[in-house]
N, C-alpha and C positions, 0 to 999 in steps of 0.2 A: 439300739441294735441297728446294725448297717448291711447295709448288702453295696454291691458292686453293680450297678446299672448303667448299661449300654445308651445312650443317645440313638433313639430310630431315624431312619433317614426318613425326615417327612416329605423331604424335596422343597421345591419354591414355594408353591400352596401359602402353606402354613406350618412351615419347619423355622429351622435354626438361621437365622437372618447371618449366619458367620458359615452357613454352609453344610451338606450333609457329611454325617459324621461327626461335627468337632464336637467334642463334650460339651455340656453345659457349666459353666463357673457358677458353683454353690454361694453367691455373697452371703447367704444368711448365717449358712456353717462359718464361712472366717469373720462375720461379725461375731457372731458367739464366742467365737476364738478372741476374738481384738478382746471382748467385753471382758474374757475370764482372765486372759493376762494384763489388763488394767488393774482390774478388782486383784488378782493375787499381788504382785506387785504393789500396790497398796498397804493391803494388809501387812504385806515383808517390813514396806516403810515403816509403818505406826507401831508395828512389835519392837523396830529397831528405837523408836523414841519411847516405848515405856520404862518409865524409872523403876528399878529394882535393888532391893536390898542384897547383901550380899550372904544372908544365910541360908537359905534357898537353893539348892543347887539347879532342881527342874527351873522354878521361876514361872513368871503368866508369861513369859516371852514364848517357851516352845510350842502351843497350842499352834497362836496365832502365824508363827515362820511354816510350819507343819501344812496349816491350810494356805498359807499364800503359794507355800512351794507347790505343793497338791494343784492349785488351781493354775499356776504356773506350766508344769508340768503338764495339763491335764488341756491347757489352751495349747500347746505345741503339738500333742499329737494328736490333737482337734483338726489343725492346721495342716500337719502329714496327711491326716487319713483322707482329709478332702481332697488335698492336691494329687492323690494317689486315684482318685475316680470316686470314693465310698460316698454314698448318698444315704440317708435316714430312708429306712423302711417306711413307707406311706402308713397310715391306721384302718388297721384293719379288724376293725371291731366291728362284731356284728350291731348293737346298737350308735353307731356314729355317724352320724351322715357328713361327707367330708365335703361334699355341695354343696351347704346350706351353708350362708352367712353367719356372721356374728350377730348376737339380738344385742345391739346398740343401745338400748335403752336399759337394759338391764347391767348391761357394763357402765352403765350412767349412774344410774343408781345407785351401783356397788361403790362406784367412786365417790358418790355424793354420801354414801354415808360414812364412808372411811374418812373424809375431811370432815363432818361433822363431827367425829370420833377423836382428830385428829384435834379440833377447835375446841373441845369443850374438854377434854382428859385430867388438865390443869386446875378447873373450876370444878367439876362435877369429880371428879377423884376416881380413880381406876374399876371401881366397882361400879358406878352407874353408866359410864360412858363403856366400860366391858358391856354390861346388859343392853346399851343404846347399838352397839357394833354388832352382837349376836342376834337382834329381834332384826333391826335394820337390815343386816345380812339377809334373813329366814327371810323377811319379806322379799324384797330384789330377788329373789331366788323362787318366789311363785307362793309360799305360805301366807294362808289366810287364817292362823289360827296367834292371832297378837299377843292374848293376853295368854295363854303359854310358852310362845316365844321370848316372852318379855320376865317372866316367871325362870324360864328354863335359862335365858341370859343372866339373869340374877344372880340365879342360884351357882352356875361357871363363873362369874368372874368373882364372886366374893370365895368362891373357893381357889382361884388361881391367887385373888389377892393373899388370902392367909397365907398360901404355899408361897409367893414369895417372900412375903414380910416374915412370918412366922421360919417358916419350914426352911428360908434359905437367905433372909438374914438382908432380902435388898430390900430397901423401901419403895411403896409405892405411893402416889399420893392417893389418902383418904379423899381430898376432895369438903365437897358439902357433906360428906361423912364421919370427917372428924370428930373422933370422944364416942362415935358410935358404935366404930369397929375394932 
């Protein structure tokens, strides 16, 4: 959601170093913009190189043009609505504090266990590195309760695992689980 917000004149103080009055330029809205018409554009490309048979009329190609054009579309009047003045509504949630830092360490964490996760998926097979990503997560996140987080990982990734292999026919790797699962 967006609103339309006026630039205050701060004056010399501590105003707009371009002067009272001039809007401020949103860089982060048209990187968003640049990011989504990259990625759609992309996507357009790689639907245009998958091989397809000819019995098929839909095909796997409409999905992916669908959301390139979407993300295409959706980066241009990203792009308008900034240059038109619209700014993102601030958050305004009564539990958010929009003052307080990022906690650095915990976004350390979360990354350190997603490369573990990342490292080990191939060797340890989708089931235990699933349990190694949900306990890991729980903790980085403030949970001090392991040996349930570890349990309740378990028990989600062995069932996402069957849901793909089983229920939707992709494989994943078993892992050190092999002949088990």
């Amino acid at each position: 959601m967006s609103t339309e917000v006026e630039t205050p004149d701060a004056g010399p103080a501590g105003g707009d170093p371009r002067g009272p009055g001039t809007p401020r330029v949103d860089a982060a809205q048209y990187g968003l913009s640049a990011v989504l018409l990259v990625v759609g554009a992309y996507t357009v490309y790689d639907a245009i190189q998958l091989e397809v048979g000819f019995a098929d009329p839909v095909g796997p190609r409409v999905f992916p043009f669908v959301i390139g054009a979407g993300l295409a579309v959706t980066s241009v009047l990203l792009a308008v609505a900034t240059a038109r003045g619209s700014r993102p509504e601030p958050e305004a949630g009564e539990d958010v504090d929009v003052t307080t830092p990022a906690d650095w360490p915990t976004v350390l964490k979360l990354v350190g266990v997603i490369l573990l996760t990342v490292a080990t998926v191939s060797w340890l097979g989708w089931a235990l590195a699933g349990a190694v990503l949900f306990a890991g997560s729980a903790w980085a996140l403030g949970s001090r309760t392991v040996i349930r987080d570890v349990l309740v990982g378990l028990v989600l990734a062995v069932a996402s695992w069957y849901g793909f292999v089983v229920g939707l026919g992709i494989p994943l790797t078993p892992g050190v689980l092999d002949g088990i699962l």
